[in-house]
C-alpha positions as CSV (number, residue, x, y, z in Angstrom):
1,X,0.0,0.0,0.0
2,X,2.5,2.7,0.7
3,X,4.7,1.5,-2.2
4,X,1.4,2.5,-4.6
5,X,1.2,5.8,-2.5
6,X,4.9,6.7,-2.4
7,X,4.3,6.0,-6.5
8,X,1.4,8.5,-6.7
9,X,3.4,11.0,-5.1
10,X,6.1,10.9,-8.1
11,X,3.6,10.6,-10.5
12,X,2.2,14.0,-9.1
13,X,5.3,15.6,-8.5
14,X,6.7,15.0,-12.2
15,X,3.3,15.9,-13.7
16,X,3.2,19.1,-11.8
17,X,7.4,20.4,-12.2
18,X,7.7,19.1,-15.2
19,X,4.6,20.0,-17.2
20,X,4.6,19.0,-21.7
21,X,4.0,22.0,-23.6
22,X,3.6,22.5,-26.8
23,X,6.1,24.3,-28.5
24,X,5.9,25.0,-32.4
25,X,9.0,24.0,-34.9
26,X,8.6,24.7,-38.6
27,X,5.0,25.9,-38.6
28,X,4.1,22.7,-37.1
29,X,3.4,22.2,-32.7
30,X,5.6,19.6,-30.6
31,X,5.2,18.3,-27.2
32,X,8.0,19.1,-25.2
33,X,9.1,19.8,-21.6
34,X,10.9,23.3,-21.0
35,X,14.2,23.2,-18.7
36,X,16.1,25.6,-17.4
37,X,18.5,24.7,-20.2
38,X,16.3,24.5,-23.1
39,X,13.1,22.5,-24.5
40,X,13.2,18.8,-25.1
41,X,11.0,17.6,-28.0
42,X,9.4,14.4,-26.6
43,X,9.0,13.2,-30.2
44,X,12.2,13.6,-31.1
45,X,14.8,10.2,-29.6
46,X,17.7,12.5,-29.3
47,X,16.3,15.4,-27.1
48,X,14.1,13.2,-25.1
49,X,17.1,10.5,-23.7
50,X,18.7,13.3,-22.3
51,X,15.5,14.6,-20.7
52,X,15.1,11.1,-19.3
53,X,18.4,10.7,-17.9
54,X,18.4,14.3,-16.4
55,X,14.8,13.4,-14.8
56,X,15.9,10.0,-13.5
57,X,18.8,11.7,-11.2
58,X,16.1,14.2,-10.0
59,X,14.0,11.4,-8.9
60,X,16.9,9.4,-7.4
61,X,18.5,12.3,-5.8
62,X,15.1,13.7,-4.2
63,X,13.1,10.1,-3.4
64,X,15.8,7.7,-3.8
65,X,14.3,5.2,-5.9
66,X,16.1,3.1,-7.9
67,X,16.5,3.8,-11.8
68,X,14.3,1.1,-12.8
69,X,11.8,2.5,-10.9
70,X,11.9,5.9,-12.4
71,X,12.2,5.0,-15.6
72,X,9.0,3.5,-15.1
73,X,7.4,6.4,-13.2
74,X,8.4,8.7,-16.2
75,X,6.8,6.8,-18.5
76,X,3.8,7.0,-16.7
77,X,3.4,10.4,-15.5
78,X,5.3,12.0,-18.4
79,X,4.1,9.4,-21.7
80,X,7.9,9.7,-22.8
């Protein structure tokens, strides 16, 4: 039980700092997530690992969970 509620919380924390936007390229709109060092196109495999990797050491520095695990609560929260 607190394993599903300790899981919620990241879910709501990531969805809530780190919100997709859309952001427009070429005429066209693009969901991405806005950094402090630039946007990260969620569609696009080279700017999203990066955003994964840089979200998975927030998560492990500030709830210490494992990688695993927040690879999986990213993919969830964030539909990466």
């Amino acid at each position: 039980m607190l394993d599903k509620e300790y899981n919620d919380l990241i879910v709501k924390f990531l969805q809530i700092n780190y919100p997709v936007s859309r952001i427009k390229v070429n005429s066209r709109f693009k969901r991405a997530i806005v950094l402090d060092d630039g946007a990260y196109l969620l569609s696009d495999g080279e700017s999203a690992r990066p955003l994964k990797t840089k979200l998975i050491q927030t998560l492990k520095t500030v709830f210490d969970c494992d990688a695993n695990t927040a690879n999986s609560l990213i993919s969830q929260a964030l539909n990466i």
